[in-house]
C-alpha positions as CSV (number, residue, x, y, z in Angstrom):
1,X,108.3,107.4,93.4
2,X,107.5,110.1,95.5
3,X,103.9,108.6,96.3
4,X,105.4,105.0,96.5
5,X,107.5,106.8,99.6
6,X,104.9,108.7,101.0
7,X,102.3,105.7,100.6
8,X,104.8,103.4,102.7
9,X,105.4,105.8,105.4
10,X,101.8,106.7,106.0
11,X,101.3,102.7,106.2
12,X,103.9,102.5,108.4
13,X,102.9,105.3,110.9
14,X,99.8,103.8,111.0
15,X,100.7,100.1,112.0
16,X,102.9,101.7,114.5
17,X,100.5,103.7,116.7
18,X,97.2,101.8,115.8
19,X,95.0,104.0,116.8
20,X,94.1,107.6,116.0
21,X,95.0,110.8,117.7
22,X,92.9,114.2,115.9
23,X,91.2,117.3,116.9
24,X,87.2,116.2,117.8
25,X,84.5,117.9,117.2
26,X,83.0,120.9,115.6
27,X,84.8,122.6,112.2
28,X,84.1,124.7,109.8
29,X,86.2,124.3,106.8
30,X,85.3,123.7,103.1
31,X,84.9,119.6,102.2
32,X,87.9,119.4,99.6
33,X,85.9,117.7,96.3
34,X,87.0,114.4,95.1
35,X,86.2,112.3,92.1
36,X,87.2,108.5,92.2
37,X,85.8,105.4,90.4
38,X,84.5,103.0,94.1
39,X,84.9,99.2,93.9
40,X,82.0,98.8,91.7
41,X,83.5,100.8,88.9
42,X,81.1,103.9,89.0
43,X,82.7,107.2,89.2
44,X,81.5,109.3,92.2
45,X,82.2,112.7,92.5
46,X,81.8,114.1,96.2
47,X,80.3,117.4,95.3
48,X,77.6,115.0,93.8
49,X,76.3,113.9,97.4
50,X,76.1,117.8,98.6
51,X,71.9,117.6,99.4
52,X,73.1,114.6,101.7
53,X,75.1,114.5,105.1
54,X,78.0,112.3,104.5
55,X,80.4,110.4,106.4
56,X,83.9,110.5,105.1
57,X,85.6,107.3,106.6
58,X,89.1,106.7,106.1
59,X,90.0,102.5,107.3
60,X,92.0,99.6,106.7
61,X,91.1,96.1,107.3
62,X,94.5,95.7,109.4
63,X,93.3,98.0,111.6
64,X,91.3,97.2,115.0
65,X,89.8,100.3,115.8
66,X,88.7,100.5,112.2
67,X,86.9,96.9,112.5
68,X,85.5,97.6,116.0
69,X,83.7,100.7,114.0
70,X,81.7,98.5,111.3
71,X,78.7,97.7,113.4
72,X,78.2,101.0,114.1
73,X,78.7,102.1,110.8
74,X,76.7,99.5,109.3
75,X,73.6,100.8,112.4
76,X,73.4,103.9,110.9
77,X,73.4,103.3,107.2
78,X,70.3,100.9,107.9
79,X,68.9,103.9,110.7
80,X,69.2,106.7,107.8
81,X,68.9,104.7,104.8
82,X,65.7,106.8,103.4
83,X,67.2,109.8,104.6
84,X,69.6,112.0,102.4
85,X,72.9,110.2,103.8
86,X,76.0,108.5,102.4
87,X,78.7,106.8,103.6
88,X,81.9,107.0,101.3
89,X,84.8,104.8,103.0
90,X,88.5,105.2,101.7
91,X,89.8,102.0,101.9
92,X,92.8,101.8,99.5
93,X,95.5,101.4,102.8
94,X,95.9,97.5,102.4
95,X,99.4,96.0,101.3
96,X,97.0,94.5,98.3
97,X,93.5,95.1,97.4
98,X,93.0,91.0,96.6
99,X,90.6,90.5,99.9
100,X,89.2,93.7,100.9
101,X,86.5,93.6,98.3
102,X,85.7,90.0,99.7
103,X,85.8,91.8,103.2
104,X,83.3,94.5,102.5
105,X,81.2,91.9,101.2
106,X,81.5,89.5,103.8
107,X,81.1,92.1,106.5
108,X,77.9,93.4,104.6
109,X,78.9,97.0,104.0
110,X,76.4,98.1,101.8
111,X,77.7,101.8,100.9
112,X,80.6,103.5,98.9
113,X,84.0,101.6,99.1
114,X,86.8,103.2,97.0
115,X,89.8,100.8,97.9
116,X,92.0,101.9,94.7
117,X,95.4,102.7,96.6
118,X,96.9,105.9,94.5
119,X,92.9,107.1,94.7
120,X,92.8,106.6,98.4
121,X,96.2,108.0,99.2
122,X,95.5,111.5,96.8
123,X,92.3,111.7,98.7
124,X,94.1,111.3,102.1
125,X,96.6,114.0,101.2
126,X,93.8,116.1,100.3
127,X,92.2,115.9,103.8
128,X,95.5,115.5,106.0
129,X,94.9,112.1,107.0
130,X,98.2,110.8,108.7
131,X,96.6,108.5,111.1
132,X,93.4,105.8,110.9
133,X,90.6,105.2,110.9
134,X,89.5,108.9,110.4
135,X,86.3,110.7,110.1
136,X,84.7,113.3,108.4
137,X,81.0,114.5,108.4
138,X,80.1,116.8,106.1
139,X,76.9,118.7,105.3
140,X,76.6,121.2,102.6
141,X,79.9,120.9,101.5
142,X,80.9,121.9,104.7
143,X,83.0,119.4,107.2
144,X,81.3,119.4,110.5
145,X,82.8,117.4,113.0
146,X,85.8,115.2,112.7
147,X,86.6,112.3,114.5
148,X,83.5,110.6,116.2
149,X,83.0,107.6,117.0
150,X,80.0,105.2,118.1
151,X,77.1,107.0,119.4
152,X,78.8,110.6,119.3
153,X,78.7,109.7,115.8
154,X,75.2,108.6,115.6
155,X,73.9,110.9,117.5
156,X,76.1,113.7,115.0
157,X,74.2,112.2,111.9
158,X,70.8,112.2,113.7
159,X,71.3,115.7,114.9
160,X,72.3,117.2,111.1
161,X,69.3,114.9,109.6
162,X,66.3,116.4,111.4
């Protein structure tokens, strides 16, 4: 019940001020480790991707400054895809999962999708995510910089991969 609660008022929080407010920039704290089974149905286990620089995206489909970020998302994955990087979005914030995985498909979002609510929510708990989208990226199971967007974020991965 508690979760049910919690899930609600994060949802609602979120639709309220649509956009996100966070600290930007350069951290240094531990990545927490995750495991969770992604849209496919394969288990992934964060601490498995630790030779690669991630980004850790939480997003909703209802929410504009999460859609406005998918081209550049999608630029980088293609820029980096035969480098050691991952993209791992937490997408489990929708009222029902029924179209998001017709959504990543149709928006061509070729990486790691876990859209399981409970999963995402646990996750987002685990990383203090009250507001979306949010974004982690994390190098040697270290978080790096939170919070970038576009090119800060391109320019982030490009930086950590060469």
């Amino acid at each position: 019940m508690k979760k049910i609660v919690l899930s609600i008022m994060i949802i609602i929080v979120v639709m309220i001020v649509g956009f996100s407010i966070g600290v930007q920039g350069a951290t240094s704290s531990d990545a927490i480790d995750f495991s969770a089974m992604d849209m496919n149905g394969k288990r992934i286990t964060l601490s498995d991707y630790k030779d690669k620089v991630i980004i850790l995206d939480f997003w909703a489909t209802w929410c504009p400054p999460c859609r406005a970020e998918i081209p550049n998302l999608k630029s980088i994955k293609e820029k980096f895809r035969n480098k050691k990087f991952e993209i791992i979005s937490i997408a489990g914030f929708e009222r029902n999962n029924s179209g998001i995985v017709n959504f990543i498909r149709d928006n061509q979002m070729d990486w790691i999708h876990i859209i399981d609510k409970t999963t995402a929510f646990e996750i987002a708990q685990k990383y203090n995510v009250t507001l979306i989208p949010t974004v982690y990226v994390i190098k040697n199971g270290k978080i790096i910089a939170s919070e970038l967007r576009g090119k800060e974020l391109e320019n982030s991965i490009t930086r950590l991969l060469n």
